[in-house]
C-alpha positions in Angstrom: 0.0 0.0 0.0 2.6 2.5 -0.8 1.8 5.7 -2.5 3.8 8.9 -3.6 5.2 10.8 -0.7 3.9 14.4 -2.1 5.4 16.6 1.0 8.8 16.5 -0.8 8.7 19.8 -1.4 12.9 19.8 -2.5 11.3 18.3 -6.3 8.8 21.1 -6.2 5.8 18.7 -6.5 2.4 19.8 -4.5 0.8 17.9 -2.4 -1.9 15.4 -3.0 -4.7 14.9 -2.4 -4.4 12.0 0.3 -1.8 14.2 2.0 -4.3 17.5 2.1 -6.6 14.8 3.4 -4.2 14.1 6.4 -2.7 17.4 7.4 -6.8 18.0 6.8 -7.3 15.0 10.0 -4.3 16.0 11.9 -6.3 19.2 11.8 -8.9 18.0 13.5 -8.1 15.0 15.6 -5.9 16.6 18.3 -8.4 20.1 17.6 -7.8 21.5 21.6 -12.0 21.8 21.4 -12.3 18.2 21.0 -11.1 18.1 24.4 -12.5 20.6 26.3 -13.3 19.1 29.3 -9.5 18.6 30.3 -9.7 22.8 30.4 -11.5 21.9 33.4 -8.1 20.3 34.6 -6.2 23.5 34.7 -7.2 23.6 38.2 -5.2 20.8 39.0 -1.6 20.7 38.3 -1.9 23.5 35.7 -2.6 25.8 38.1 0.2 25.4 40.9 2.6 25.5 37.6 1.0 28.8 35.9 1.2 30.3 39.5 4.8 29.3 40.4 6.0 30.3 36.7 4.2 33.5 37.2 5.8 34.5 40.6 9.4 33.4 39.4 8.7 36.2 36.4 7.1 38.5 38.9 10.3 38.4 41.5 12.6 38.0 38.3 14.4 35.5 39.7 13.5 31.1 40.4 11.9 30.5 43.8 13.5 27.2 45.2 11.8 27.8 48.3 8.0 26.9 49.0 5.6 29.2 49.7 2.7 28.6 48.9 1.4 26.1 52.0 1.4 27.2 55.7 3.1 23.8 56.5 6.4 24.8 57.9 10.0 22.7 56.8 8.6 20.9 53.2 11.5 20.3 51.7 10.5 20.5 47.9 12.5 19.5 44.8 11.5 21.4 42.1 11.8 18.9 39.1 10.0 20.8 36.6 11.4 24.2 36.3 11.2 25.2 32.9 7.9 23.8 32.4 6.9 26.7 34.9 8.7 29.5 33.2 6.8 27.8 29.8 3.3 28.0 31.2 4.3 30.7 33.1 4.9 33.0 30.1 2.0 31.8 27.9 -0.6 32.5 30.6 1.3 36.1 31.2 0.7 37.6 27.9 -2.1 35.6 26.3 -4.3 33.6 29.3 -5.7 30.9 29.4 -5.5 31.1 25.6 -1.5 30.8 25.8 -1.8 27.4 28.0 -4.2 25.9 25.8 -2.0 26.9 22.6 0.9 25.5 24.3 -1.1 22.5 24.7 -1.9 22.4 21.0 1.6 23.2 20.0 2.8 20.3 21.4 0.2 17.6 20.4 0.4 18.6 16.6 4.0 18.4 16.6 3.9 15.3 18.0 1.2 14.2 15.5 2.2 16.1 12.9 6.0 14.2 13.3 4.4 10.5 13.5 1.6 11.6 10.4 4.5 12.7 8.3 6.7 9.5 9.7 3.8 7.1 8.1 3.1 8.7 4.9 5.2 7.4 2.5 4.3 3.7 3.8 0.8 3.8 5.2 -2.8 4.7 4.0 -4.0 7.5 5.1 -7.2 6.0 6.2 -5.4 3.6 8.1 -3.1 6.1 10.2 -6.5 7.9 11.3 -8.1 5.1 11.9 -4.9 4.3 14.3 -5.0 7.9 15.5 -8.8 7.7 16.8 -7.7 4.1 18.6 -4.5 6.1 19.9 -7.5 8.6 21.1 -9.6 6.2 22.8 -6.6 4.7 24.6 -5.5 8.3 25.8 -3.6 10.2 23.6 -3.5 13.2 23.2 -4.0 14.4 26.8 -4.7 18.1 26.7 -4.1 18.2 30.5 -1.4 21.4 30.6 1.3 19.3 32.3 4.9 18.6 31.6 4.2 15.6 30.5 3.4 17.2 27.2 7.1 17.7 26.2 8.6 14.1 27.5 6.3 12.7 25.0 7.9 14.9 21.9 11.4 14.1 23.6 10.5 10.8 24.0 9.3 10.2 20.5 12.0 12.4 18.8 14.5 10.1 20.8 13.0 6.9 19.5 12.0 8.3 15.8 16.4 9.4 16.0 17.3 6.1 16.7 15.5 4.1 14.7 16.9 6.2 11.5 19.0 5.6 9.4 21.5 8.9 11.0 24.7 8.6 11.8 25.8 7.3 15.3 27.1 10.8 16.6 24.4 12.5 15.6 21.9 9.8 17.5 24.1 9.9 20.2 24.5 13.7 20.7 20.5 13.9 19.9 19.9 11.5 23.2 22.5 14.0 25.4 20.5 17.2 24.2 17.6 15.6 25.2 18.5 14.3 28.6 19.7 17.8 29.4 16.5 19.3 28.0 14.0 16.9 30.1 16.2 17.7 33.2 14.9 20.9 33.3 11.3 20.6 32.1 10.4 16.8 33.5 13.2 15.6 35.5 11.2 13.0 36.9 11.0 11.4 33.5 15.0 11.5 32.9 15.4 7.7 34.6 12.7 6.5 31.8 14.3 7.8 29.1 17.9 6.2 29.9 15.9 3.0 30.4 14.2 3.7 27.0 17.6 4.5 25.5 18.8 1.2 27.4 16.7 -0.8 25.1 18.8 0.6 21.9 21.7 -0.6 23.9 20.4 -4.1 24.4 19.0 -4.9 20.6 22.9 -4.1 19.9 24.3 -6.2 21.9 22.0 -9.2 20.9 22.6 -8.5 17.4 26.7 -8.2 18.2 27.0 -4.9 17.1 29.3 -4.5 20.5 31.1 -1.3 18.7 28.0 0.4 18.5 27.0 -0.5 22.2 29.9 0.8 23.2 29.7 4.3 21.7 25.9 4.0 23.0 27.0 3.2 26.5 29.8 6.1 26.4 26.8 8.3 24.7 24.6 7.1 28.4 28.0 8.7 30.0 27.6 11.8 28.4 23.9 12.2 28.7 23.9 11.9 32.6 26.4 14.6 32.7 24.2 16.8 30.8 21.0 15.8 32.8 23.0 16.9 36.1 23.3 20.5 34.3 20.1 22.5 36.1 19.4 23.8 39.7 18.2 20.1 41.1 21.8 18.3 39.9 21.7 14.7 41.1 18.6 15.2 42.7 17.0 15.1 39.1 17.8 11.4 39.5 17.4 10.7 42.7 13.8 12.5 43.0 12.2 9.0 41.5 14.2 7.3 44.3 13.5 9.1 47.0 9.6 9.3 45.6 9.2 5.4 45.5 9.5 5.5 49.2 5.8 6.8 49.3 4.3 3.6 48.1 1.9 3.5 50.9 0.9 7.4 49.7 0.9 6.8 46.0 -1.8 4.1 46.9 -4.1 7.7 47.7 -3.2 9.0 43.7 -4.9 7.4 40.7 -2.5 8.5 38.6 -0.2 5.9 40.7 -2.4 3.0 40.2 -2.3 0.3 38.9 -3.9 0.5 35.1 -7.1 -1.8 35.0 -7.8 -2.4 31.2 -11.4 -2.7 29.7 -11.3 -5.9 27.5 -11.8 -3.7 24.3 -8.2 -2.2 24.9 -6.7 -5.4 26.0 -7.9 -6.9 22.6 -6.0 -3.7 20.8 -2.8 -4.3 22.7 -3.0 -7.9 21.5 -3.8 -7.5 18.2 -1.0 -4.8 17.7 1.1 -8.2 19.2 0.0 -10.5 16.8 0.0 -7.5 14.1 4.2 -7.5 14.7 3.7 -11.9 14.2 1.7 -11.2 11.1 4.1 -8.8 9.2 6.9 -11.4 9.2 9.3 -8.7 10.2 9.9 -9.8 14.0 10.0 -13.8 13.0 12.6 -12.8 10.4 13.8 -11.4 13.4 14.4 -7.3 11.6 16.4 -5.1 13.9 14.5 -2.3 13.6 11.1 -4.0 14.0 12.6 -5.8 17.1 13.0 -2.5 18.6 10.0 -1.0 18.1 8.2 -4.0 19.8 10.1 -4.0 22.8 9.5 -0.6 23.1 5.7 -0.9 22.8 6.1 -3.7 25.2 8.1 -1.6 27.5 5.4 0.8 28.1 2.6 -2.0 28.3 4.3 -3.0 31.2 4.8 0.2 32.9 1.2 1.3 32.3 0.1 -1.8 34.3 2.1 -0.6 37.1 1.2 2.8 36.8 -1.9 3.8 34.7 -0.5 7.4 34.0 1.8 6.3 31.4 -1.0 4.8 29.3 -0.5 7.9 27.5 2.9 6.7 26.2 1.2 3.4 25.2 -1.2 5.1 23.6 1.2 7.1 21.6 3.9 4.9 20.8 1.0 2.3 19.4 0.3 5.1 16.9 4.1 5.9 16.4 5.6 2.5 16.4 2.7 -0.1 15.5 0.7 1.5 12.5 2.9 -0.5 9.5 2.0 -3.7 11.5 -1.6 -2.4 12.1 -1.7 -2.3 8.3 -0.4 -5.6 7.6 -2.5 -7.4 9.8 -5.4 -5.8 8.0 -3.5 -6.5 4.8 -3.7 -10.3 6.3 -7.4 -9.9 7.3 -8.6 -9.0 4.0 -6.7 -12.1 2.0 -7.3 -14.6 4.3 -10.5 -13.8 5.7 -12.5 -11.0 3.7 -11.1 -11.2 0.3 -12.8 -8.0 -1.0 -11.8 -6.5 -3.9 -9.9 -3.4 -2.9 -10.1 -1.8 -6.5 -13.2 -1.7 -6.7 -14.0 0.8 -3.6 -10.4 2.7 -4.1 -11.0 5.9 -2.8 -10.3 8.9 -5.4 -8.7 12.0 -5.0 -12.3 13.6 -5.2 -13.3 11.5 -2.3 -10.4 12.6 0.1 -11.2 16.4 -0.6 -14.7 15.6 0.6 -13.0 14.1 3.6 -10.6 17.0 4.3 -13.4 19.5 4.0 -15.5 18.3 6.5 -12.5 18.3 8.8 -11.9 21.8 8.4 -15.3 22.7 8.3 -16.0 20.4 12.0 -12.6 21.7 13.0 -14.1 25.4 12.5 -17.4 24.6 14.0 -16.1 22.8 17.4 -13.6 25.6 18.0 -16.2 28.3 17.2 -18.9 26.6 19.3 -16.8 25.7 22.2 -15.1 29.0 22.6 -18.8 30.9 22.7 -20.4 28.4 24.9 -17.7 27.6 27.3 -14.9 29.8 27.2 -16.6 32.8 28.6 -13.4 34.1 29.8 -9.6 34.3 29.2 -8.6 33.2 32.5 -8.3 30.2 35.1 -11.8 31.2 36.3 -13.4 29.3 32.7 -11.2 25.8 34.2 -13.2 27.0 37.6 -16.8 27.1 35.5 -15.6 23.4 33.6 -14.6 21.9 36.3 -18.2 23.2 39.0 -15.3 25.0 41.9 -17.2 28.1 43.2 -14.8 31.2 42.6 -16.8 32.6 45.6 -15.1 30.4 48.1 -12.2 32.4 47.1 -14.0 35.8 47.7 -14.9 34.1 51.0 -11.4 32.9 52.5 -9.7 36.5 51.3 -12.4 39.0 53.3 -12.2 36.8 56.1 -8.8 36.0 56.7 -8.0 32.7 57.0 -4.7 31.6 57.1 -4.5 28.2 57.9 -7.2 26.2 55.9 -7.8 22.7 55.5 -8.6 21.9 52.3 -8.6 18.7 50.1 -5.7 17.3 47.6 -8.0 18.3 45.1 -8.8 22.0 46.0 -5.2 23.1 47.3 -3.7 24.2 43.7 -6.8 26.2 42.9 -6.5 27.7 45.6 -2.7 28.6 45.6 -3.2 30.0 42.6 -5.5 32.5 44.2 -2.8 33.5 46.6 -4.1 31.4 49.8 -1.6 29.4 51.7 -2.9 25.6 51.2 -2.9 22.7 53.4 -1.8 20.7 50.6 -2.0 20.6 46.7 -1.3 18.6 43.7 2.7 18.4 43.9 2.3 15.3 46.4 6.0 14.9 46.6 7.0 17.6 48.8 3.7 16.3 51.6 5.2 13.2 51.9 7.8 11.9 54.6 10.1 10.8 52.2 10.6 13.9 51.2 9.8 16.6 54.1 10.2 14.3 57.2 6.4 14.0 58.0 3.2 12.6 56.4 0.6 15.3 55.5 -1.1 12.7 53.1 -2.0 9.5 54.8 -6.0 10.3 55.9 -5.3 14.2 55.7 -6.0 14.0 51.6 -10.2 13.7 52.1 -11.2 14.2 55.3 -15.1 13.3 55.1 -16.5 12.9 58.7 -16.6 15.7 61.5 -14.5 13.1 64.1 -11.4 13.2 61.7 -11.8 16.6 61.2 -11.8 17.3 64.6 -8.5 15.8 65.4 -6.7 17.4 62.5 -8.2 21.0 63.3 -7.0 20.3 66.7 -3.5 19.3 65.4 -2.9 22.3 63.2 -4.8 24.8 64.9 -6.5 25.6 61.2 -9.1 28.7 61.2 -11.3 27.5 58.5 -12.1 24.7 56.3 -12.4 24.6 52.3 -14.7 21.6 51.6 -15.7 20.2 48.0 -18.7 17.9 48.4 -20.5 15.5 46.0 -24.3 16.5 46.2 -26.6 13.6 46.6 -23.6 11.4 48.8 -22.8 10.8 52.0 -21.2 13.8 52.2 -24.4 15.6 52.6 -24.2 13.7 55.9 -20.7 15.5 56.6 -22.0 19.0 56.1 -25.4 18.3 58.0 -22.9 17.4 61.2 -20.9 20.6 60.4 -24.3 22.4 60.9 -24.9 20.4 63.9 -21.4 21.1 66.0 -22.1 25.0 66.2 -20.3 25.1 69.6 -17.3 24.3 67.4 -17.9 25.2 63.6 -19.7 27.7 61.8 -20.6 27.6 58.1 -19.7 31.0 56.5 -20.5 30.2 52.9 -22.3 26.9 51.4 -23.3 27.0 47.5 -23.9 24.4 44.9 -22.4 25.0 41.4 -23.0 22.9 38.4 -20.3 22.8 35.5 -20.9 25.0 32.4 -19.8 21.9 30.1 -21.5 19.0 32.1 -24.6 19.4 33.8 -23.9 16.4 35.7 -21.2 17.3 37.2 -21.6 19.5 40.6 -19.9 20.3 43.5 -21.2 21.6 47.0 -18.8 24.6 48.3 -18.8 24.8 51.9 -16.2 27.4 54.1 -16.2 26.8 57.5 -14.8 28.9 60.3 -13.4 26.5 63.2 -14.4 28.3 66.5 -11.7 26.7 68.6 -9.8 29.0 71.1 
């Protein structure tokens, strides 16, 4: 199924019409709008980076030190640095706009790179078909975290190696981008020299013992340059030191375990049998030994930790779609036998298909922005996501300094300026890290006896509570209510998200009246 690769623009020819068709679904697919909910997410992570890259611009200087709970002695290690000043910047001159953009700029390179990688080899019906799989399975994630860039580094890496490029050049590729994750995801630095320690292997086992040399010397060189930025070895030893907290981690979805639906464990496998199909693996190819491994590689991980089902979701699309294509290719002879000439999609028919991608494209981005973007700041993720920008009004003209408030309030509300119990960087609130354990039952407290004992350990002047309507956490604000000789409810409001109606929260702030 190979067709003229049209995007050589060096022999001056134009591009085609299958090509139009997928810059046309690239377009669309990873379209920000498609994904609007994850806006909603800014108030997570986003918003404790946007905040901390904002205050390092505003003091002109990086702020090692935190500031932003009224916990005394947290030791954090600030692995992510330039993805601050990156966020940081976008939301300064263009709001929320600029986070989302950065968002986007990101996920269509990354497309855009794997798109362009398959088009020479691969119908372009096929490669969307893989993208919208790659969708379903989780990527793109529009969630304005880090993660965003160890993806392109990540696939850049891979996409370098597997060339055909010289062996300096792959090896000095791998060192810039060690020293380039340091600073934006240095959490992720171990997982790319474990990716890169694949490479390594595959050249050994094929007795290319030169070349794993000068890979091994170019691991040498690439830990040097990863020890280049304010955290040094602690870029490395941050994963260490954060495994510690398996007890905590058990508190974090992201940490769990992945549990598969039996649709995606039926993908994975067919990718697997895909790579038996093509012949390539039993003929036992170099490069399609790699790539499988790879693949493989992340499996695995995902099934320890569900967060990187992003990776496995891209690298499917990145590494797997030739296969995908032969098995199909298999399918069809053996099993189907339909006459591919006779429904041969022309040229006509792909312009039909990249106009209603740029029309859909238009419509979603148009429609979304009117309907529920009403604002260029984090106060739209506020309206996504149902939290009650009055609770901030609330805890400023009173006062409080030393709220409790749950793991999934505290960076909304340190992005507002009010010192947090705890937020989304989990790291620095564990004991591994800061010498005591703010997590472990102090993430959602959800009955007025536990709330009792850790008002009385902290002295705290208020509580920040998010409650489920309709749940038994009714029953928690009801006893709130109740203990007036030792609480009193200062604000209680119900707000329903301007993108799901289903989706409300109940917004109580309460004023502890111990002495």
């Amino acid at each position: 199924m190979k067709h003229e690769n049209a995007l050589d623009y060096r022999n001056g020819r134009p591009l085609n019409a299958r090509n139009i068709f997928l810059i046309c679904a690239v377009v669309l697919i990873y379209c920000p709008f498609l994904y609007t909910d994850m806006i909603g997410n800014y108030v997570g992570d986003a918003a404790i980076q946007i905040k901390i890259g904002l205050d390092c611009l505003a003091s002109g200087r990086f702020i090692p030190e935190e500031i932003y709970s009224w916990h005394e002695g947290l030791n954090w290690w600030p692995h992510e640095i330039g993805w601050y000043y990156i966020v940081g910047i976008a939301y300064k001159l263009l709001g929320l706009a600029g986070v989302i953009g950065v968002c986007a700029g990101f996920n269509y390179a990354i497309a855009g790179i794997i798109f362009k990688k398959h088009s020479a080899k691969v119908h372009p019906l096929i490669i969307v078909a893989v993208a919208v799989v790659a969708r379903l399975l989780s990527f793109p994630n529009y969630n304005a975290r880090p993660h965003l860039f160890s993806e392109l580094a990540f696939l850049l890496v891979v996409y370098v190696m597997l060339s055909e490029k010289k062996i300096l050049f792959k090896s000095l590729s791998f060192c810039g981008a060690a020293f380039a994750l340091a600073w934006i995801h240095g959490g992720m630095v171990p997982l790319l020299f474990a990716v890169f320690a694949v490479f390594i292997v595959i050249e050994l086992i094929f007795r290319q013992f030169k070349t794993a040399l000068i890979y091994l010397a170019a691991a040498a060189g690439a830990f040097v340059c990863s020890l280049l930025n304010p955290l040094g070895i602690k870029v490395w030893a941050y994963a260490l030191v954060q495994s510690d907290g398996k007890d905590v981690w058990a508190y974090n979805i992201e940490w769990a375990p992945k549990t598969f639906a039996i649709w995606e464990i039926a993908v994975l496998l067919l990718v697997i049998v895909a790579f038996a199909v093509d012949g390539r693996v039993k003929a036992f190819d170099k490069n399609a030994i790699t790539r499988l491994c790879i693949f493989c590689m992340f499996i695995v991980i995902s099934c320890k930790y569900c967060r990187f089902m992003n990776f496995t979701a891209l690298f499917l699309l990145a590494l797997c779609t030739e296969e995908i294509q032969s098995l199909l290719t298999w399918f069809n002879q053996n099993i189907f036998r339909i006459n591919l000439e006779k429904i041969k999609f022309s040229n006509a028919s792909f312009y039909i298909l990249s106009a209603f991608c740029v029309f859909y494209f238009a419509f979603i981005s148009v429609f979304s922005v009117i309907k529920f973007i009403p604002t260029n700041t984090m106060s739209t993720a506020s309206a996504i996501a149902a939290y009650d920008e009055g609770v901030i009004g609330c805890v400023k003209q009173n006062g409080y300094k030393r709220i409790y408030n749950s793991f999934n309030t505290g960076t909304w509300l340190a992005f507002y300026g009010i010192p947090v119990h705890i937020d989304n960087r989990s790291d620095l609130y564990m004991a591994s890290f800061s010498g005591t354990d703010y997590i472990s039952g102090q993430m959602m407290i959800d009955n007025i006896e536990d709330m009792d004992e850790f008002v009385g350990k902290y002295g705290c002047d208020a509580l920040v509570l998010d409650l489920l309507p309709g749940t038994t956490d009714e029953w928690f604000a009801d006893d709130l209510y109740a203990a007036s000789d030792r609480y009193r409810v200062v604000y209680d409001n119900t707000v329903t998200s301007i993108y799901k109606e289903e989706i409300s929260t109940r917004w109580l702030v309460v004023e502890c009246l111990y002495d």
